[in-house]
VOBA-1610 file (N, C-alpha, C; in pm, whole numbers, padded with zeros to 5 digits, always signed):
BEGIN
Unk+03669+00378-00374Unk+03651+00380-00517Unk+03783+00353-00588Unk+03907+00439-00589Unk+04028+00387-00628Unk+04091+00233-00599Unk+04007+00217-00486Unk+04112+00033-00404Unk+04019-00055-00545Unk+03926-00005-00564Unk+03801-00106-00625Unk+03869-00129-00789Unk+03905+00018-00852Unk+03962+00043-00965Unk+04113-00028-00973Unk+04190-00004-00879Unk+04306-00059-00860Unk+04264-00190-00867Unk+04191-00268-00832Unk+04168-00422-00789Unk+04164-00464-00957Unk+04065-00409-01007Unk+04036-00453-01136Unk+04134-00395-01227Unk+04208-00313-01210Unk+04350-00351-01289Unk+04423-00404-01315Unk+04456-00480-01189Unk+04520-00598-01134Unk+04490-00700-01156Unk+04385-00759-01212Unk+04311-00854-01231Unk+04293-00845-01390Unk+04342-00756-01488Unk+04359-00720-01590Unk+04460-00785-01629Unk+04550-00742-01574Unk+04677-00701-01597Unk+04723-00909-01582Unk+04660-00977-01447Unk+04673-01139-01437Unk+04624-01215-01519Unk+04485-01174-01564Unk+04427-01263-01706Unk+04497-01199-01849Unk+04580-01108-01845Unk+04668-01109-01976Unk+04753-01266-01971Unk+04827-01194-01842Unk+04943-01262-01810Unk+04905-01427-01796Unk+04806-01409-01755Unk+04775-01622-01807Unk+04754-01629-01971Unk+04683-01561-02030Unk+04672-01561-02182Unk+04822-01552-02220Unk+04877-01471-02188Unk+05029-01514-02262Unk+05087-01619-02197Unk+05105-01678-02093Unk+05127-01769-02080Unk+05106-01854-02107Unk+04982-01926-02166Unk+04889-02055-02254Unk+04966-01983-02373Unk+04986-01905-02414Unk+05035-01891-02570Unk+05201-01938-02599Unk+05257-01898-02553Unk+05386-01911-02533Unk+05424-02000-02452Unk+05360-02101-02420Unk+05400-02241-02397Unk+05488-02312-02493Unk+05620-02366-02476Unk+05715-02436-02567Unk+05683-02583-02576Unk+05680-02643-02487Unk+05687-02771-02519Unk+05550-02842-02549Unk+05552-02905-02632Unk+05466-02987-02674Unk+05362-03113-02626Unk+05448-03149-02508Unk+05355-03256-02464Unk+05220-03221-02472Unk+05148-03348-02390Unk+04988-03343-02453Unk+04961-03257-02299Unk+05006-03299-02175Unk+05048-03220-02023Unk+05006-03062-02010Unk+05086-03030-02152Unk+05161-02907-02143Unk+05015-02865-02216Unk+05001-02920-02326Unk+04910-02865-02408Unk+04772-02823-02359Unk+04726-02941-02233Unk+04634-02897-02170Unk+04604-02779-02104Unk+04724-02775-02026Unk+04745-02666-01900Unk+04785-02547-02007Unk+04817-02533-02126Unk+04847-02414-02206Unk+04639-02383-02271Unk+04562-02467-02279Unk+04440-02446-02276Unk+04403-02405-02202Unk+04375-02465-02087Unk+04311-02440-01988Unk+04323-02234-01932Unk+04478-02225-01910Unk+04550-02084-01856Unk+04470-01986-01944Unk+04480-02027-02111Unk+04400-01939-02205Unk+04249-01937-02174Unk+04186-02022-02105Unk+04015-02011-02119Unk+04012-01936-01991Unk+04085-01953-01874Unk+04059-01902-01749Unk+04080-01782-01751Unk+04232-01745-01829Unk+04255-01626-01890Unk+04161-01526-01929Unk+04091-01575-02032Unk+03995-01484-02100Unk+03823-01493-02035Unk+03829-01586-01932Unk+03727-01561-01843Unk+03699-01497-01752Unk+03829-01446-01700Unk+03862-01384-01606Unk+03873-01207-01629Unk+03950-01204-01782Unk+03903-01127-01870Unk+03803-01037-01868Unk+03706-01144-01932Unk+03568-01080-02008Unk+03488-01048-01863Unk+03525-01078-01732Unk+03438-01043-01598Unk+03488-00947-01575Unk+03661-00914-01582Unk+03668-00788-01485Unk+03636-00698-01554Unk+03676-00707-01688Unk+03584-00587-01791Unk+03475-00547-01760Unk+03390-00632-01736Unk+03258-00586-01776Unk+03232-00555-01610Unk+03280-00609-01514Unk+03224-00562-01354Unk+03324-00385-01360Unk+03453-00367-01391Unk+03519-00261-01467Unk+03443-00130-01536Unk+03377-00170-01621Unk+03310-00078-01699Unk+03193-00046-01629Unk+03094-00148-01559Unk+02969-00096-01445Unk+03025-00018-01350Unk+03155-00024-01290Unk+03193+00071-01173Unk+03194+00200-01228Unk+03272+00214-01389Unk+03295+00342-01432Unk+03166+00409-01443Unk+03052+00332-01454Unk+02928+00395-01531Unk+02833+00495-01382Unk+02907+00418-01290Unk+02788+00466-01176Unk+02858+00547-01089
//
C-alpha cells in the first residue's frame, strides 16, 4: 500500500515537473515551441490520471 502511494507521488511530483518545463521554455523557435506544448499536454495528462487512480486508492 505505501510502494503504491509512494509511486503516485512520484508521478506527481514528474507531471509538475514537465508542466514547468513546457512553461519556462526560453527560446522561441517553432522546435522549441512544439516540444514546450507537447511536455505541457503530457504533463497534465499524466496529471489528471495519477490523481484520479491516487484518490481511488485513498477511497478503498
Amino acid at each position: 500500500m505505501k510502494d503504491n502511494q509512494l509511486t503516485y507521488i512520484l508521478l506527481i511530483i514528474a507531471s509538475i515537473l514537465l508542466i514547468a518545463n513546457g512553461i519556462f521554455a526560453f527560446d522561441h523557435t517553432l522546435p522549441m515551441i512544439i516540444m514546450s506544448i507537447l511536455f505541457i499536454a503530457i504533463g497534465l495528462i499524466l496529471l489528471i490520471f495519477t490523481l484520479r487512480a491516487f484518490i481511488k486508492l485513498l477511497k478503498s
